[in-house]
C-alpha positions as CSV (number, residue, x, y, z in Angstrom):
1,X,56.3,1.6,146.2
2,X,56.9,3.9,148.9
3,X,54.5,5.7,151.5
4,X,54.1,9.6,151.0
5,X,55.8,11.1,154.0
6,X,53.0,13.9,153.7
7,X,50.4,11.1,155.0
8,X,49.1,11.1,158.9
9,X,50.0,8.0,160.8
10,X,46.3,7.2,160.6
11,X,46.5,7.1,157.2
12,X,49.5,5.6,156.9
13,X,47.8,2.9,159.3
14,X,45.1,2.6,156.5
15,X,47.7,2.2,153.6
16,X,49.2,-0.4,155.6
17,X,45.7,-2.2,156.3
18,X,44.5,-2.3,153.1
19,X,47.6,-3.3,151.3
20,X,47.6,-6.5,153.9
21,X,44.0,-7.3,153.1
22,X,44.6,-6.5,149.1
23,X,47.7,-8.9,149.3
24,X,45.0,-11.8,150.7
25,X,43.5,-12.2,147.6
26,X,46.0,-10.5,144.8
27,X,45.7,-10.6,141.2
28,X,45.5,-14.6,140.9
29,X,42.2,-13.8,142.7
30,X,40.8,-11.2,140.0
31,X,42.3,-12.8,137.0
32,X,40.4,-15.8,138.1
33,X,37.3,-14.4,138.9
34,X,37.2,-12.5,135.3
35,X,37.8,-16.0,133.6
36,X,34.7,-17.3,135.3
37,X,32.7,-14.4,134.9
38,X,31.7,-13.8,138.6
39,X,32.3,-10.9,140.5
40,X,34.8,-9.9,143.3
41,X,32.1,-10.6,146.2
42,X,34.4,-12.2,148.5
43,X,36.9,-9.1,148.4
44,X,33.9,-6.8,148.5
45,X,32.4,-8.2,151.7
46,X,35.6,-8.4,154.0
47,X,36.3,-4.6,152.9
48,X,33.0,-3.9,153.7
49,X,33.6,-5.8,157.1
50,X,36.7,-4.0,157.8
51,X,34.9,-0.8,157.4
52,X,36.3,0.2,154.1
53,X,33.6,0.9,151.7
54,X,32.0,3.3,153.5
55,X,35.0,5.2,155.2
56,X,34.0,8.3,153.7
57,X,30.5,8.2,154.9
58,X,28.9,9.7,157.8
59,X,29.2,7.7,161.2
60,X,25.9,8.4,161.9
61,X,24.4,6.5,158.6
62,X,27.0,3.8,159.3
63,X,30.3,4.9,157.5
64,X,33.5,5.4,159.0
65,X,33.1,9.8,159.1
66,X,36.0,10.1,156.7
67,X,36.4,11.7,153.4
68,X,37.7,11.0,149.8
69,X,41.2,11.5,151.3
70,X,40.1,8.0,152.8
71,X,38.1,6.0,150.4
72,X,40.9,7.1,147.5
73,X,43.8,5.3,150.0
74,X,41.5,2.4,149.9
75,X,40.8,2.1,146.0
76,X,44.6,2.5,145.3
77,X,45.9,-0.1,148.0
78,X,43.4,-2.6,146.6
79,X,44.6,-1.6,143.3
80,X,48.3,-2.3,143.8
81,X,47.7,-5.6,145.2
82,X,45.9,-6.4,141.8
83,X,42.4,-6.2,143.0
84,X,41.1,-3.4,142.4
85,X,37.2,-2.9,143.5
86,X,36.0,-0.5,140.3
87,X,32.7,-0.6,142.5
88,X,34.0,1.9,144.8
89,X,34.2,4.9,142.6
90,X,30.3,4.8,141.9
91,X,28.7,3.3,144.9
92,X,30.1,4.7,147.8
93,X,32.4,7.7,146.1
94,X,29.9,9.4,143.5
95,X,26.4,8.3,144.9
96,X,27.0,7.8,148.3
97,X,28.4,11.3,148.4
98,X,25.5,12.5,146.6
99,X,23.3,11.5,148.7
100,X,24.8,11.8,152.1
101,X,25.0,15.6,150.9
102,X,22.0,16.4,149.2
103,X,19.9,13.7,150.1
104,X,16.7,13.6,152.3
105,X,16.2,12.6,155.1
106,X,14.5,9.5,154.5
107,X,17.2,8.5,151.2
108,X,20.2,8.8,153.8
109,X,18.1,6.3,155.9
110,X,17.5,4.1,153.0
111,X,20.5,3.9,151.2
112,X,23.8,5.1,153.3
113,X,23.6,2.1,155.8
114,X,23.4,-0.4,153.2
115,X,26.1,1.4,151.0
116,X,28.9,1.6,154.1
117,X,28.4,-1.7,154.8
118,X,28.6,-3.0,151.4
119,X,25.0,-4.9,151.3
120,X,23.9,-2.4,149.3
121,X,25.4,-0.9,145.4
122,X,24.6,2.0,143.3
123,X,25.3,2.5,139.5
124,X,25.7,6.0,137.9
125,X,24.3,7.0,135.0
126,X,25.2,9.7,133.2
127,X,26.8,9.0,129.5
128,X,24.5,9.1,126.6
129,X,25.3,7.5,122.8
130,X,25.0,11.3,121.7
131,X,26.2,13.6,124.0
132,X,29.5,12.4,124.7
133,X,31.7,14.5,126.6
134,X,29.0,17.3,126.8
135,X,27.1,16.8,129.2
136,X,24.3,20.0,128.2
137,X,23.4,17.7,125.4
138,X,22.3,14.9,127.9
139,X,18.5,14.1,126.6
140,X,17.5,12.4,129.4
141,X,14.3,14.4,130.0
142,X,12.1,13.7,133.4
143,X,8.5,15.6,133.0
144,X,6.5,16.1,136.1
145,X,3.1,14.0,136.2
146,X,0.7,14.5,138.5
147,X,3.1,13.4,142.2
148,X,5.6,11.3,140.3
149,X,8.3,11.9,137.6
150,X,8.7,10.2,134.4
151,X,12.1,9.6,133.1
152,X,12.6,8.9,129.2
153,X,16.1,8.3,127.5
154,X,19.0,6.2,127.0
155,X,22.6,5.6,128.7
156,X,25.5,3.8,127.6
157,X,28.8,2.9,129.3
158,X,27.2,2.6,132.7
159,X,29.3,-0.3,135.2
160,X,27.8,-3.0,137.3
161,X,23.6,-2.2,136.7
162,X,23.3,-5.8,136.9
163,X,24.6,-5.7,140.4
164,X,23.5,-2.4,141.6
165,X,20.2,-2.4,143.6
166,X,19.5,1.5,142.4
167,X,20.8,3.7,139.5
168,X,21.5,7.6,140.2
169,X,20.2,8.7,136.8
170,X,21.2,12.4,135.4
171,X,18.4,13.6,133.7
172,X,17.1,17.0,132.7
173,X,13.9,19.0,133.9
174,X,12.1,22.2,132.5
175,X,12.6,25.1,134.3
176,X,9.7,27.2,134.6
177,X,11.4,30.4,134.8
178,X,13.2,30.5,131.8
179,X,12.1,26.4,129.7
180,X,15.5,25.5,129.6
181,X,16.7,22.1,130.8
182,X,18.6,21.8,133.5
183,X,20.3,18.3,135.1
184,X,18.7,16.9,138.1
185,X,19.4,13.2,139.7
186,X,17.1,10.4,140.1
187,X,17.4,7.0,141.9
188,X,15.9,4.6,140.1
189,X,15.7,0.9,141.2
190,X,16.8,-2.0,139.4
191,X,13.5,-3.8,138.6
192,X,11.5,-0.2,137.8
193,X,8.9,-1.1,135.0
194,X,10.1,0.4,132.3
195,X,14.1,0.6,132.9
196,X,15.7,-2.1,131.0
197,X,19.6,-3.1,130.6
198,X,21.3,-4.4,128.0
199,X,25.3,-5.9,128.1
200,X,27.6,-4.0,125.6
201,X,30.4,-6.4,124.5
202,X,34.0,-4.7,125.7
203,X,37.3,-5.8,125.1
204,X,37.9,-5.3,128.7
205,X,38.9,-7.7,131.3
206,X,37.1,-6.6,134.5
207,X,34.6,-8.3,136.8
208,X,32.4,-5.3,136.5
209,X,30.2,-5.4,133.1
210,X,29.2,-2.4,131.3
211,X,25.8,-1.4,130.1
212,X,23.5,0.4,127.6
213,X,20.6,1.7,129.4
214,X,16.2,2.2,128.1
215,X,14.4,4.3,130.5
216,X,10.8,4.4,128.4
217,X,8.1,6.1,130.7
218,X,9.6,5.4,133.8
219,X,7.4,6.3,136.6
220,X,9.2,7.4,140.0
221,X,7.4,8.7,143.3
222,X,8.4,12.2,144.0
223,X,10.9,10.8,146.7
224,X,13.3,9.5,144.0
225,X,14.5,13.2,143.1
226,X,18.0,13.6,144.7
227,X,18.1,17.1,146.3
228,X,17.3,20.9,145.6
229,X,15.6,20.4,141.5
230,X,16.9,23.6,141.7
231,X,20.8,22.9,142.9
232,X,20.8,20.2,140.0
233,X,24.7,21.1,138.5
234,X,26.1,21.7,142.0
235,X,24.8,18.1,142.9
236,X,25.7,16.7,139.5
237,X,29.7,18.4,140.2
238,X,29.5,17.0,144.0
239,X,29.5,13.5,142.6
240,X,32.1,14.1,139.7
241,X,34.8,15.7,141.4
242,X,35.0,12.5,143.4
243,X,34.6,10.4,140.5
244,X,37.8,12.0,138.9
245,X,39.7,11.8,142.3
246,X,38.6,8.1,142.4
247,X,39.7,7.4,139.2
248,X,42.6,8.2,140.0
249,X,43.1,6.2,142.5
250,X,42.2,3.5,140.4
251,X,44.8,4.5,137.8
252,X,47.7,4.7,140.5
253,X,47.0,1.4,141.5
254,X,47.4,-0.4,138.4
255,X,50.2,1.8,137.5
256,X,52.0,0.7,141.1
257,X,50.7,-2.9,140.9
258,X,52.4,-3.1,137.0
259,X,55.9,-1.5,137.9
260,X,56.1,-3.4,141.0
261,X,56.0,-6.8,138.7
262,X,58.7,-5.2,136.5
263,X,60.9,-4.1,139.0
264,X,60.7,-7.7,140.5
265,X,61.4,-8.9,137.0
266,X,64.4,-6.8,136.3
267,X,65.9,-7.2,139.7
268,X,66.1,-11.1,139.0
269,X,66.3,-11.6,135.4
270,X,69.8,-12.2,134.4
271,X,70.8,-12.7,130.7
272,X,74.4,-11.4,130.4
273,X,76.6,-10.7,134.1
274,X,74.0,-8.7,135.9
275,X,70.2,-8.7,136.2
276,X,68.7,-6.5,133.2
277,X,67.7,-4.0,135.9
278,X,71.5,-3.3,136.2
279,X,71.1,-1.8,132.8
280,X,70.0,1.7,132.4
281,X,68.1,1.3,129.9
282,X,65.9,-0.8,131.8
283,X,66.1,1.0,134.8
284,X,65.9,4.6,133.9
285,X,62.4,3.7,132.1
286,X,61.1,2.2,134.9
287,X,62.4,5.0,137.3
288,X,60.4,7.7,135.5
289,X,57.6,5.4,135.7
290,X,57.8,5.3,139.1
291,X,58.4,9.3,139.4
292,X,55.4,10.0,137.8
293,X,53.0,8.1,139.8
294,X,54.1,9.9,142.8
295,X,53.7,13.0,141.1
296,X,49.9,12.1,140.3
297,X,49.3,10.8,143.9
298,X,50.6,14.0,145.6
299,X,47.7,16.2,143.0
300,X,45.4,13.4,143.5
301,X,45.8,14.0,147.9
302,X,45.5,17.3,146.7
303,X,42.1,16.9,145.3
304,X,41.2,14.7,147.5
305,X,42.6,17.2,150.8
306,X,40.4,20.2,148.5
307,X,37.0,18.4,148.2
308,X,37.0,16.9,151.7
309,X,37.1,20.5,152.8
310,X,34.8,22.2,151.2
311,X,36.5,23.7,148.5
312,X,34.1,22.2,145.2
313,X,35.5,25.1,142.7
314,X,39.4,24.2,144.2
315,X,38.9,20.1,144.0
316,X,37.3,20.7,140.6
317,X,40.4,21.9,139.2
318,X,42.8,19.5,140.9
319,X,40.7,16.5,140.5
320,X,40.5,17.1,136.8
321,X,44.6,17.3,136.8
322,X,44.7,14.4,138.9
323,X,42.9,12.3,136.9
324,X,44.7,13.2,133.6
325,X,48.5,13.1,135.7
326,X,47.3,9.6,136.9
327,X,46.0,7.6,133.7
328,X,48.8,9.5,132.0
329,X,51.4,8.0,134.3
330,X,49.3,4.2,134.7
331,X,49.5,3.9,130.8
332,X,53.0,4.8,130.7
333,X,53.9,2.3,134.0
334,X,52.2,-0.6,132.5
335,X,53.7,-0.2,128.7
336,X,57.1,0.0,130.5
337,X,56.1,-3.2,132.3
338,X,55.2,-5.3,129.6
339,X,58.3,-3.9,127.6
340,X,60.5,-5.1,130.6
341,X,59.0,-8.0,130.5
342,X,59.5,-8.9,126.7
343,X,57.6,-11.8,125.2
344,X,56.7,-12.8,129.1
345,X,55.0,-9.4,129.3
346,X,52.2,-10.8,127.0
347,X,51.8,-14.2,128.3
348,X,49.2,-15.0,130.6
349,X,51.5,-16.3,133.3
350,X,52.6,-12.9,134.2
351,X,49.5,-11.0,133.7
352,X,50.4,-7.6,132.7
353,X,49.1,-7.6,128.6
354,X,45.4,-7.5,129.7
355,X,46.5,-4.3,131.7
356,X,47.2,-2.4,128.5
357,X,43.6,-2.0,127.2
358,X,42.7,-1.4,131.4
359,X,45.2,1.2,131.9
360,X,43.8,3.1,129.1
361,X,40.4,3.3,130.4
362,X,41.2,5.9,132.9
363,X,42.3,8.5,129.9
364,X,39.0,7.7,128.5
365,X,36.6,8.0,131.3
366,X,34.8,9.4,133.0
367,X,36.2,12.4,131.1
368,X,38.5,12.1,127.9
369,X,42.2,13.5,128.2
370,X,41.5,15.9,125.9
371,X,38.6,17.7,127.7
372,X,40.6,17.9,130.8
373,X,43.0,19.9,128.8
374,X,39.9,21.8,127.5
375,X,39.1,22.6,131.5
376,X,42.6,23.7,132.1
377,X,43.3,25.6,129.4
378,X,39.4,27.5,129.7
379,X,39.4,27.4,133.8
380,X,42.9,27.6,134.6
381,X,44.6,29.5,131.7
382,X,41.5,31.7,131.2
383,X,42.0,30.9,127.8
384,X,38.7,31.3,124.7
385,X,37.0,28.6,123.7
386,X,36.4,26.9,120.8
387,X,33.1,25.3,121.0
């Protein structure tokens, strides 16, 4: 759809880029590698080559210096050409961001490089069977032994381990002050004795699996602790915020990516006199459609604008109202699609049906609709809670 008049030329020039190289491969491209159970590596490598993947990483570890602002133009583009790269929210947006601002030293060496220029991946791992949205029930525990930590535990719901060369793990350590847990962040590497993977069957059509993780006495050097142990929820919230933001993203770009093949549909399908787009009954639908994705895009630049700045407790806010205004608006784009469409909107010639159980995805994760209301109404509203 159109190009937000708030946007720099530079990012306009990026909007631009990426659309051309999304439009190179399209949704042909992903619906074809999900029916043969690959992955999007050709996609992944010229983005990476282009310098995309790691825009929002520092120039000096490789990436292109830029922000979220950046990498969230990037995920939507690639969305709205049908492709999108679910990849980027973990691997460069959530750990690489991590890492590049609480890392050492010696992990920015090790694992920036290879995460701008896309030879390298990171999972994230923070969901648990049990804990749910509530994260202070993670039970994830890491004990100190001797120089190393042992991490013991279970995840579930965690994308693309199977092609990620490290997991950032969220676990919890005892404080000695006061013996209560607290959440710290681990990078653990695929073939760690002890870490094993398991697929959980979704009804989901995406490239990207999803995973219930074992960590059973996993030994890790000292090195593997991301950060301050001490500065544990700050770090945990540095990598969330741009999750949210991210997701987004992702959300706006199947919601742009879905209209666009209805408006296409009704401004050629002719039944009666006119195309069924002359009818306002088509038409108004899909106009709202199209007003509320630009409404989520302008709070998700917000975010986006907030947390490259600085601003953690600002970008919290916003990229928690992003996230909801943008799934909100994707599931309501693609349903309109699909109705548009009628009986072609659920055949697999046109695509869009397998978009309905996607779309809903981003109301789900990485943070249910209904807790984002929860954060509002606590945060924003300064209302009591309930739990």
């Amino acid at each position: 759809m159109g190009t937000p008049t708030i946007e720099s030329e530079e990012h306009r020039a990026l909007r631009k880029a990426v659309a051309a190289l999304g439009a190179r491969y399209g949704r042909d491209y992903f619906t074809r590698v999900v029916a043969e159970g690959t992955h999007t590596d050709d996609l992944w490598a010229e983005a990476a080559k282009l310098g995309y993947l790691g825009v929002n990483l520092p120039e000096e570890h490789g990436g292109g210096g830029g922000g979220i602002v950046e990498l969230s133009i990037v995920l939507e583009e690639l969305g709205a050409a049908g492709c999108p790269l679910l990849m980027m929210v973990v691997s460069p947006a959530i750990c690489g961001t991590v890492i590049a601002r609480f890392g050492t030293e010696e992990q920015k060496r090790t694992w920036l490089p290879g995460l701008a220029d896309g030879s390298r991946k990171m999972a994230f791992g923070i969901t648990e069977p049990d804990a749910g949205s509530n994260s202070h029930r993670i039970t994830t525990t890491a004990r100190k032994e001797g120089g190393d930590w042992v991490l013991n535990g279970r995840k579930v719901f965690i994308s693309g381990v199977d092609i990620a060369d490290a997991t950032l793990i969220v676990g919890r350590t005892e404080d000695a002050r006061t013996g209560r847990l607290k959440p710290c962040l681990f990078i653990v590497p695929r073939d760690t004795p002890g870490f094993g993977r398991s697929p959980i069957a979704m009804e989901l059509s995406a490239p990207e699996k999803q995973f219930e993780l074992t960590l059973d006495e996993v030994r890790l050097p000292a090195d593997a602790l991301v950060g301050d142990e001490d500065a544990g929820l700050l770090q945990l919230f540095a990598g969330l915020n741009p999750e949210r933001i991210m997701t987004a993203a992702f959300a706006l770009g199947m919601g742009r990516y879905a209209l666009g093949r209805a408006v296409d549909y009704a401004g050629t399908r002719q039944v009666w006199k006119e195309p069924i787009g002359a009818h306002q009954a088509v038409a108004h639908p899909l106009a709202q459609a199209h007003i509320e994705l630009e409404l989520a895009r302008l709070m998700m630049q917000k975010a986006a604008h907030l947390y490259d700045a600085g601003d953690d407790l600002g970008a919290g806010e916003a990229a928690n109202m992003a996230k909801y205004a943008a799934a909100e608006a994707a599931v309501h784009a693609v349903d309109q699609a699909v109705h548009t469409l009628g009986g072609n909107g659920l055949t697999q010639e046109y695509g869009l049906a397998s978009m309905i159980t996607a779309a809903r995805v981003a109301r789900i994760a990485p943070v249910s609709r209904e807790m984002i209301l929860n954060f509002v109404s606590h945060q924003s509203l300064g209302l009591p809670k309930s739990y």
